[in-house]
Legacy VTK file of the C-alpha trace (Angstrom):
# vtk DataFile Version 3.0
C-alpha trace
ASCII
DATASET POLYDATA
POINTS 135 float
88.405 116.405 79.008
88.241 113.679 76.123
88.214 112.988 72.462
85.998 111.467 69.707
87.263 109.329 67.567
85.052 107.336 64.693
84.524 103.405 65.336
82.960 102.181 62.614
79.331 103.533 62.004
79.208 104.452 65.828
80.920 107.003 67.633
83.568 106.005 70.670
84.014 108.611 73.530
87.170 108.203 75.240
86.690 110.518 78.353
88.910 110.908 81.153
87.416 111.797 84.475
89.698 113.478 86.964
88.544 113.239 90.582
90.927 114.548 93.564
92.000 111.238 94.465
92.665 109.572 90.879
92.353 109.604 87.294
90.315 107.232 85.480
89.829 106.552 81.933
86.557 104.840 80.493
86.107 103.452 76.694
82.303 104.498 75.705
80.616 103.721 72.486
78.216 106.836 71.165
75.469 105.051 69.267
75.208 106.319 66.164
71.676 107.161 64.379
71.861 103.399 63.064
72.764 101.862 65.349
69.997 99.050 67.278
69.780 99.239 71.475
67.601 96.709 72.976
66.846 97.353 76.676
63.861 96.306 79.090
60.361 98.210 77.030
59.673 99.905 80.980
63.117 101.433 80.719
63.108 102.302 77.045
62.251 106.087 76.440
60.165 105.351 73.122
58.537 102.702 74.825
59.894 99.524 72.841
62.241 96.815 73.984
64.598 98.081 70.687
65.322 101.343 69.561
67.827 103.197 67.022
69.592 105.256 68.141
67.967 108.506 66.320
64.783 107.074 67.701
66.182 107.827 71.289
68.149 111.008 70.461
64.677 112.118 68.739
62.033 111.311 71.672
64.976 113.064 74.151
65.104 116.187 71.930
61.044 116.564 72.460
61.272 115.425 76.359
63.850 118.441 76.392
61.388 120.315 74.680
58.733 119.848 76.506
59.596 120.322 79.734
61.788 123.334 79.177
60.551 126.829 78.112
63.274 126.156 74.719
62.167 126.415 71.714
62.691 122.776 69.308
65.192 124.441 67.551
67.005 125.475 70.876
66.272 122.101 72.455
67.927 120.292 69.615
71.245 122.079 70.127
71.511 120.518 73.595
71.768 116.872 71.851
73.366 118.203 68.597
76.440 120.593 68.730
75.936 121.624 71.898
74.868 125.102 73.674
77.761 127.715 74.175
78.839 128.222 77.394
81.628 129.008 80.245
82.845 126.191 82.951
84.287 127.447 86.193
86.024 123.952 87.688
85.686 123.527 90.929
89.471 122.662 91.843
90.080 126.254 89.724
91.838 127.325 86.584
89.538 129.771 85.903
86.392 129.990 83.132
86.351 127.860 79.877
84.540 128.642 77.121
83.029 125.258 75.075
79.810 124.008 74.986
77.710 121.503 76.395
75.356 118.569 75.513
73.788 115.731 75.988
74.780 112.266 74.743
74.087 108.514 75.021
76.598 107.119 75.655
76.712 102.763 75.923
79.464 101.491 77.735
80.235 97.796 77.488
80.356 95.149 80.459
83.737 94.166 78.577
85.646 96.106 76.716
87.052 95.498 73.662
90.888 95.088 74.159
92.765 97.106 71.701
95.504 95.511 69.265
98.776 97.001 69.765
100.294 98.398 66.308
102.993 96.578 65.872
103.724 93.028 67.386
105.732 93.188 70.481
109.398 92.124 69.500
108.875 92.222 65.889
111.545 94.470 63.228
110.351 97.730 62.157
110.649 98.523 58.211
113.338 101.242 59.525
115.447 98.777 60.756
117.092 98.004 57.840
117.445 101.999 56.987
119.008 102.467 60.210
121.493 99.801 60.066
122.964 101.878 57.059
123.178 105.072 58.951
125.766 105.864 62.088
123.126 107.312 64.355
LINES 1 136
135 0 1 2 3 4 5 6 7 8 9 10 11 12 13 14 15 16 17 18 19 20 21 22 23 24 25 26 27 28 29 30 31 32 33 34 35 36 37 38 39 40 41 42 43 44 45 46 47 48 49 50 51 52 53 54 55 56 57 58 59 60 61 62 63 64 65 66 67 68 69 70 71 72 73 74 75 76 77 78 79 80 81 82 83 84 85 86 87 88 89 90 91 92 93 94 95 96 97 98 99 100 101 102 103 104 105 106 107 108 109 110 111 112 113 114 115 116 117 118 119 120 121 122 123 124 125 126 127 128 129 130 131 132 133 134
């Protein structure tokens, strides 16, 4: 399972993936529509060496399109909000009910190390509070 939380103009995933030997946790960033990818042109989808993201999320909706017997309008829920659905897992718990969909997701070589919130060994604003109170 994971979460979305907003980054900025882009979207970050943070997904944990549970295997039967570990749990990991990756950081990805979901471009948003904005948002500029430059990759090799022979790898890029739309054919250029830089794309937006809507430009990719756009030429994926019509490759679903196409080569699917979906409608547009059902193809773009698979990139979108998602299609209803139940997940039987594998290592059990019975059915879920969600959705799926597809995303891009980019997930940097190096990632971004996250500030704590407050400084390690610094005074809270509570600590003068509590020195008043017989807790």
């Amino acid at each position: 399972m994971g979460k979305i939380r907003e980054g900025g103009s882009s979207w970050r995933l943070i997904r944990f993936v549970v295997s039967k030997e570990k749990i990991e946790m990756s950081d990805q960033i979901i471009p948003s529509n904005e948002d500029v990818i430059s990759m090799a042109q022979e790898a890029n989808l739309t054919g250029a060496s830089t794309s937006t993201g809507g430009e990719l999320m756009e030429r994926l909706k019509y490759l679903v399109h196409r080569s699917s017997s979906l409608n547009e309008e059902e193809a773009s829920k698979w990139l979108e909000d998602g299609v209803i659905c139940k997940l039987l897992l594998a290592n059990g718990g019975g059915w879920q009910k969600g959705k799926i969909r597809i995303v891009f997701e980019f997930i940097p070589d190096k990632p971004t190390p996250t500030k704590p919130l407050t400084p390690i060994n610094s005074t809270s604003p509570l600590d003068d509070l509590r020195s008043h109170l017989d807790v």
